[in-house]
C-alpha positions as CSV (number, residue, x, y, z in Angstrom):
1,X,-7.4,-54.8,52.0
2,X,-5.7,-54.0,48.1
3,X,-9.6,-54.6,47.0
4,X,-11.0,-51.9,49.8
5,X,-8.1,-48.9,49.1
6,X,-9.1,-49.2,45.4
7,X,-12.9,-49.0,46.6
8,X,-12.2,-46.3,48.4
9,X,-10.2,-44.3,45.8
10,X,-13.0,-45.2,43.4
11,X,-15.2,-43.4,45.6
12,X,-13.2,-40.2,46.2
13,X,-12.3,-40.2,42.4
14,X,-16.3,-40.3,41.5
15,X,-17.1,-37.1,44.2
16,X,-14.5,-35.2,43.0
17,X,-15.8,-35.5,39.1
18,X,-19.4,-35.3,40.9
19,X,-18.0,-31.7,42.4
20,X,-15.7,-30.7,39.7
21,X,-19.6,-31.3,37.3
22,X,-21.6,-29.3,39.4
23,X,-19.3,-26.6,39.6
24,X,-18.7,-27.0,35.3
25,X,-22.6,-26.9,35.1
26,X,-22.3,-24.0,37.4
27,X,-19.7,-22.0,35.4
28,X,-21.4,-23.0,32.1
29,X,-24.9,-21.3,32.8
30,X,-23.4,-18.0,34.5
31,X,-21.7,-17.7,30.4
32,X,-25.2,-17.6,29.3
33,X,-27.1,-15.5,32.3
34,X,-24.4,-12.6,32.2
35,X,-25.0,-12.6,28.0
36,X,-21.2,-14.2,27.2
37,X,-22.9,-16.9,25.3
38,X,-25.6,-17.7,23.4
39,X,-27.7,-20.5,22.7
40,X,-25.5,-23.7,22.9
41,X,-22.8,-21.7,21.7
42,X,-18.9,-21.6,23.8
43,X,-18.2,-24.2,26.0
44,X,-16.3,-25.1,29.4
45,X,-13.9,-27.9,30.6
46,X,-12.4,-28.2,34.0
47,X,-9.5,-31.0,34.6
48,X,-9.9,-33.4,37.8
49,X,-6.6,-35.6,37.5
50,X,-6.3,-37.1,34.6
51,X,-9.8,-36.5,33.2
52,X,-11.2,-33.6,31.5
53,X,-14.9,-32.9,32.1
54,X,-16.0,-30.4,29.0
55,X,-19.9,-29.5,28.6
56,X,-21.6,-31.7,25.5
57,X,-22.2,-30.9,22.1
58,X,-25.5,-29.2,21.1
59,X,-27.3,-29.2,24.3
60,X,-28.5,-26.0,26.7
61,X,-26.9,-26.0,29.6
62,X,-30.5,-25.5,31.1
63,X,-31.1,-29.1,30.3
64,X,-28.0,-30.7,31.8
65,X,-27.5,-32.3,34.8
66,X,-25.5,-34.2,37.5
67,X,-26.2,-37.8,35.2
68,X,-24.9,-35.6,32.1
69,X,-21.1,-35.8,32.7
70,X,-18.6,-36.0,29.7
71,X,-15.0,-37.0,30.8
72,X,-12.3,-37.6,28.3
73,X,-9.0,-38.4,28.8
74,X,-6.1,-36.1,28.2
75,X,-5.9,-37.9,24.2
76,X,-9.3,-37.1,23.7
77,X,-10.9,-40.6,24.2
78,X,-14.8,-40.4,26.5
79,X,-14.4,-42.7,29.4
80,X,-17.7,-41.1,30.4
81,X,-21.1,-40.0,29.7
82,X,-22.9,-41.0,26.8
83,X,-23.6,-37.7,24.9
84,X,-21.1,-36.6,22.3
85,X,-18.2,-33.4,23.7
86,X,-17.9,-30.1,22.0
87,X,-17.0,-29.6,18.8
88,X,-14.1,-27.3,20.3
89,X,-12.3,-30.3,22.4
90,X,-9.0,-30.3,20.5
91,X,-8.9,-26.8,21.7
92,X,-9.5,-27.6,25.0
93,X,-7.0,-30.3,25.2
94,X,-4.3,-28.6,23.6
95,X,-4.7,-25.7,26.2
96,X,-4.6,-28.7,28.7
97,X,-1.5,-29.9,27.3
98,X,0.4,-26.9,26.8
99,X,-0.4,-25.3,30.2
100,X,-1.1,-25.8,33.8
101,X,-4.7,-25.2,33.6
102,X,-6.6,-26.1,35.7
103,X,-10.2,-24.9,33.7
104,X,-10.8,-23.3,30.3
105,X,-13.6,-20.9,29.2
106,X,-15.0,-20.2,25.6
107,X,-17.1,-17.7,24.6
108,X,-18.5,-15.7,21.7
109,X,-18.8,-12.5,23.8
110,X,-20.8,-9.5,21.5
111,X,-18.1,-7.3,22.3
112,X,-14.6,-9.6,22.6
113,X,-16.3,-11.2,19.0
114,X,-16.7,-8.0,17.6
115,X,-13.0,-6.7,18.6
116,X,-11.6,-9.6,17.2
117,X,-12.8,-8.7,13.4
118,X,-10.8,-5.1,13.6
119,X,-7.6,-5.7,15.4
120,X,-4.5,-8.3,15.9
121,X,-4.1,-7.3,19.6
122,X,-6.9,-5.6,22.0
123,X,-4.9,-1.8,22.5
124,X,-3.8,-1.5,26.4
125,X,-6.9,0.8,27.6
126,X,-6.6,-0.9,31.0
127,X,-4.2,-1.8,33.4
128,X,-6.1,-4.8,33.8
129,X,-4.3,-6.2,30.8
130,X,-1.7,-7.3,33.0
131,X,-4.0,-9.7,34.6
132,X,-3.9,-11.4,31.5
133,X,-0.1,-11.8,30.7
134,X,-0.3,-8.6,28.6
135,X,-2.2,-7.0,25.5
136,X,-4.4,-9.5,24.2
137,X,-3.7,-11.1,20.8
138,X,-6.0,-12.0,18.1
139,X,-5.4,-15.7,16.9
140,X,-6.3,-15.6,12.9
141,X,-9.3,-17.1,11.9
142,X,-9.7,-21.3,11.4
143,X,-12.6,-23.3,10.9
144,X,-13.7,-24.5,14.9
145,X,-12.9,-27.8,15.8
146,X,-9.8,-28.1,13.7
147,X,-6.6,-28.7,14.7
148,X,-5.6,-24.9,12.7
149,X,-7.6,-23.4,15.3
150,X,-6.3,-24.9,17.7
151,X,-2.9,-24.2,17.1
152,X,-3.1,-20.5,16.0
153,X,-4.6,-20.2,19.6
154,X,-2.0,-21.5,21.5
155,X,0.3,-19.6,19.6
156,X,-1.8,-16.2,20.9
157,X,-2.0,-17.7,24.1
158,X,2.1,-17.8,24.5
159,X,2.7,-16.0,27.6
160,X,-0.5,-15.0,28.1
161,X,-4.1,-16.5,30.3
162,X,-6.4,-15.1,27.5
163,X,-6.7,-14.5,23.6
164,X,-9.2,-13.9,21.1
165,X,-10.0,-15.9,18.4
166,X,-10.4,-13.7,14.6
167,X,-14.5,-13.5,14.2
168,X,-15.4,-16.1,17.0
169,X,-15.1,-15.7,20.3
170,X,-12.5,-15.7,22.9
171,X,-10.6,-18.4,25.3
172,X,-9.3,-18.3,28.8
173,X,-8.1,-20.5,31.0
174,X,-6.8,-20.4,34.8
175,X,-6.1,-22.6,37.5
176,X,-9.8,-23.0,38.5
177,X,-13.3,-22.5,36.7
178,X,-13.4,-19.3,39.0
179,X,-10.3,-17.8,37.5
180,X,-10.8,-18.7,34.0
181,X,-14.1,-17.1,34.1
182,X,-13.3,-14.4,35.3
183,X,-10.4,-13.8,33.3
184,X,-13.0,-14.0,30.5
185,X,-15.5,-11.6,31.8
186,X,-12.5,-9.2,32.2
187,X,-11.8,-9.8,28.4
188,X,-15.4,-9.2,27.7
189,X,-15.1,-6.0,30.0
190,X,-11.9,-4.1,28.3
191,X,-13.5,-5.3,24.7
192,X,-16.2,-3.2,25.5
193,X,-14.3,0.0,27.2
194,X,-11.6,0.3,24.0
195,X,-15.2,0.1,21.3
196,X,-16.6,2.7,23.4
197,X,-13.9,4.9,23.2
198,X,-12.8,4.4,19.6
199,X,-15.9,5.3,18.6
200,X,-15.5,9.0,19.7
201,X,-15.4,10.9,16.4
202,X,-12.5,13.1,17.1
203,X,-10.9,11.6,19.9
204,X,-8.4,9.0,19.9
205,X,-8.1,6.5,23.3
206,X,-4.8,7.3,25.7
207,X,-3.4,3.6,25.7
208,X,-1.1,2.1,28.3
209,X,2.4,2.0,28.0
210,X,4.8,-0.8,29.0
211,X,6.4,0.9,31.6
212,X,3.2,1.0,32.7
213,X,1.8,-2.4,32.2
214,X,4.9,-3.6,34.3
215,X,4.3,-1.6,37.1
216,X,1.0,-2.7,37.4
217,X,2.0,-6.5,37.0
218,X,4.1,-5.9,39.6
219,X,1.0,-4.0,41.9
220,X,-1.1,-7.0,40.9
221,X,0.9,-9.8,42.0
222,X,0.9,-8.5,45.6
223,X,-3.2,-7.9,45.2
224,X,-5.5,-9.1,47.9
225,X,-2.6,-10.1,50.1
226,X,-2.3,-8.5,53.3
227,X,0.9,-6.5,53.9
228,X,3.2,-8.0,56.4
């Protein structure tokens, strides 16, 4: 009996890494189709218990496929999958630690990349910004993979689902790989509306205020829900 439960919680553990791969690889190529990533640049990591699943080190995700998982545990130790993880793990695992997350995006978005070499914080152009615990920070520049970077980060993400990183990318996390994506296209998406309008020559941006920002925390907490 003791022998079949554990069978059968081997099995269920196995499908929902199975899932929880599919949907990383998922996740991982739409970085790369809708132009957030380059290359083998940024990676993703989704948790399933205890386990982190995080795409590999130095490979397209084009290539990868449901035999290519990489699991570590929350220390940082590969219980499975034989190809090495990203460079950027202790990143991902100190998000994991430090937050509920569920799933964390990296990128090196043109225009998020590009914002993060002029200012310490992305101006409020968009109420959008509450979506993301507030104006964006800048987390100052480290060497990737280092435990520096990884702690100026979390330092930018305090109170917040979304920084970026000084002349490398950005990171987001949510409770699924849906949400952290999309938190990160968002990112991507107000990057790109405050360069376009700072680049007016005579013309300076109307920014949000926090009066403002609060309000429409407040709008977006009740968003998508149906009124009683």
């Amino acid at each position: 009996m003791a022998e079949d439960s554990r069978r059968g919680q081997d099995e269920a553990s196995g499908a929902a890494v199975a899932g929880a791969w599919d949907a990383l690889l998922e996740t991982a190529r739409r970085t790369v189709a809708d132009g957030l990533v380059v290359g083998t640049s940024g990676n993703v990591s989704v948790r399933v218990g205890d386990l982190v699943l995080v795409t590999p080190s130095g490979v397209p995700y084009s290539r990868l496929g449901a035999d290519d998982v990489v699991a570590v545990d929350l220390d940082g130790r590969r219980v499975r999958g034989a190809l090495p993880p990203t460079s950027e793990l202790p990143l991902h695992l100190a998000v994991y630690r430090s937050t509920g997350a569920g799933a964390v995006v990296h990128t090196h978005a043109v225009y998020a990349t590009a914002v993060s070499t002029l200012v310490d914080e992305l101006p409020p152009v968009h109420y959008m910004t509450a979506a993301l615990g507030g104006p964006v920070r800048t987390a100052p520049y480290a060497l990737y993979g280092t435990p520096e970077l990884a702690a100026h980060t979390l330092a930018a993400l305090t109170d917040r689902t979304a920084c970026l990183m000084r002349n490398h990318g950005t990171i987001a996390y949510g409770a699924t790989l849906e949400q952290a994506y999309d938190r990160t296209a968002q990112l991507e998406w107000m990057c790109r509306v405050w360069l376009t309008a700072s680049s007016h020559p005579t013309l300076t941006p109307t920014l949000l205020t926090d009066a403002q920002l609060t309000e429409a925390t407040a709008r977006l907490h009740t968003y998508g829900h149906p009124h009683p």
